[in-house]
C-alpha positions in Angstrom: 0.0 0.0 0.0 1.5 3.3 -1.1 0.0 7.1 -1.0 1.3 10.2 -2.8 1.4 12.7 0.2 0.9 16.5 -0.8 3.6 19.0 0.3 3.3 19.4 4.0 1.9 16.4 5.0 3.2 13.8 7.8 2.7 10.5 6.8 3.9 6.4 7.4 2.7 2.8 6.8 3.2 0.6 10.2 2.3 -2.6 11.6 2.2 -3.2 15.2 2.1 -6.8 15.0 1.6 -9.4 12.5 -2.2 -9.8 14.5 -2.4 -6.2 13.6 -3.6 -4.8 9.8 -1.3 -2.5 7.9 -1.8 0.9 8.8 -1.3 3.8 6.4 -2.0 7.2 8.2 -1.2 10.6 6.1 -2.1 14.0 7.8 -2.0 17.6 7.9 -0.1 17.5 11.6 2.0 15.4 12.9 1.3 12.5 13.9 1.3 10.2 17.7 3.1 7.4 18.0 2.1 4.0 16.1 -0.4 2.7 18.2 -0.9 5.6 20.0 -5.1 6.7 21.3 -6.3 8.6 17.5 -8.0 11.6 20.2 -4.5 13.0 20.6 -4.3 13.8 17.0 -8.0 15.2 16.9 -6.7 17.8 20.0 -4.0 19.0 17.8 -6.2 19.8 14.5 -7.6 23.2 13.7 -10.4 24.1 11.6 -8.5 23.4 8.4 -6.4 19.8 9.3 -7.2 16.6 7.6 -6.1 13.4 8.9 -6.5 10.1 7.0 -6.3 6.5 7.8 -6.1 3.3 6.1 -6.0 0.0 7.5 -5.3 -3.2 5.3 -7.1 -6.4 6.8 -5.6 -8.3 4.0 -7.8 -10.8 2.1 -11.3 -10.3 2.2 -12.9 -12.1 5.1 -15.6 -14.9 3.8 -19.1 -12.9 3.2 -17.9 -9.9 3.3 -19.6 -7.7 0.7 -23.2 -8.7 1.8 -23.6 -5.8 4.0 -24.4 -3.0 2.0 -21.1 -0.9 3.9 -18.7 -2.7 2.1 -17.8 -1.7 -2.2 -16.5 -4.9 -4.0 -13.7 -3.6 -6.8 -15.3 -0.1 -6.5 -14.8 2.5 -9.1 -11.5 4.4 -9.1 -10.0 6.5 -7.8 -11.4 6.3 -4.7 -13.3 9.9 -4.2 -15.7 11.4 -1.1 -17.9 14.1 -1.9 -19.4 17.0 0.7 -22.5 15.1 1.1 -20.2 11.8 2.5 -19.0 14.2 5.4 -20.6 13.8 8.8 -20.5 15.2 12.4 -19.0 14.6 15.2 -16.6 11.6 14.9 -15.3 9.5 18.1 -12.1 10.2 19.1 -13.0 14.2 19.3 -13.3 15.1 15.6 -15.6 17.3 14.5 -16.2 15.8 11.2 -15.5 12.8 8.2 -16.4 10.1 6.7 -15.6 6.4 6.4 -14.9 4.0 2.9 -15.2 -0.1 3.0 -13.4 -1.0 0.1 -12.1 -4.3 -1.4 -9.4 -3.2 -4.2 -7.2 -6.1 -5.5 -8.3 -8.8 -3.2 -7.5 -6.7 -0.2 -9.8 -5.3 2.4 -9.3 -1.9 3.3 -10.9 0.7 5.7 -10.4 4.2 5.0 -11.2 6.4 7.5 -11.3 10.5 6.8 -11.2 13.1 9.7 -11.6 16.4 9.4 -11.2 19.5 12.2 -14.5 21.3 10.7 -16.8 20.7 7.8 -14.2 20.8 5.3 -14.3 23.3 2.3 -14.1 22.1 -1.2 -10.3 22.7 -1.1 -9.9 20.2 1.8 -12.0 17.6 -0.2 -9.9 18.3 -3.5 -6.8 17.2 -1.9 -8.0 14.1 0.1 -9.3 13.4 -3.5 -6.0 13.9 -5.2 -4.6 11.7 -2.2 -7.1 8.7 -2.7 -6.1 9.3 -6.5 -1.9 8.3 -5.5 -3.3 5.2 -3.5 -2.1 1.9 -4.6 -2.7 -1.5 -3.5 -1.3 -4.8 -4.4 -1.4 -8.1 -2.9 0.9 -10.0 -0.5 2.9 -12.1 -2.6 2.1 -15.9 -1.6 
């Protein structure tokens, strides 16, 4: 899993155990330790951050696509709109939305934060992020 991140932008892919998914998190500030409670980010945002995260749960579990949360092979790039964006997230932001995605045979959950109701500006460059994100599968 690799992202494009835009000038400015703290970013890293980590795995805290192999029990763990592969983590890809990409934001506007930096960012807590792998691992780390997700709230501590949401204290340091202003109106303007965006913080992103990706989790890989590798191949898709048995079933999964029967609820109507998850998008088999969905159409790409990947892109969220204003009308996706909702209020108040756990973890103390103020606003985002969330993606269920299998791409390539692998399972992913995006996960969008923002620290307001993002302007079209902020939802052009999470856009033009999703747009750099590739994913391939674990060899075998």
């Amino acid at each position: 899993m690799t992202i494009a991140l835009p000038t400015g932008w703290h970013g890293r892919v980590y795995r805290i155990s192999p029990q763990h998914a592969i983590t890809l998190q990409a934001a506007t500030v930096p960012l807590p330790a792998p691992g780390e409670d997700q709230s501590r980010i949401a204290a340091r945002m202003k109106p303007a951050d965006t913080y992103v995260v990706i989790d890989d749960i590798g191949p898709p579990p048995p079933g999964l696509g029967r609820e109507p949360v998850w998008h088999l092979d969905p159409k790409l790039p990947l892109t969220i709109s204003d009308a996706d964006v909702e209020g108040a997230w756990k973890g103390g932001f103020p606003s985002g939305t969330a993606l269920a995605v299998v791409i390539n045979e692998t399972a992913l959950m995006i996960r969008i934060r923002f620290g307001s109701h993002p302007g079209e500006g902020e939802i052009d460059t999470v856009n033009a992020l999703l747009a750099t994100l590739s994913v391939a599968p674990l060899p075998t």
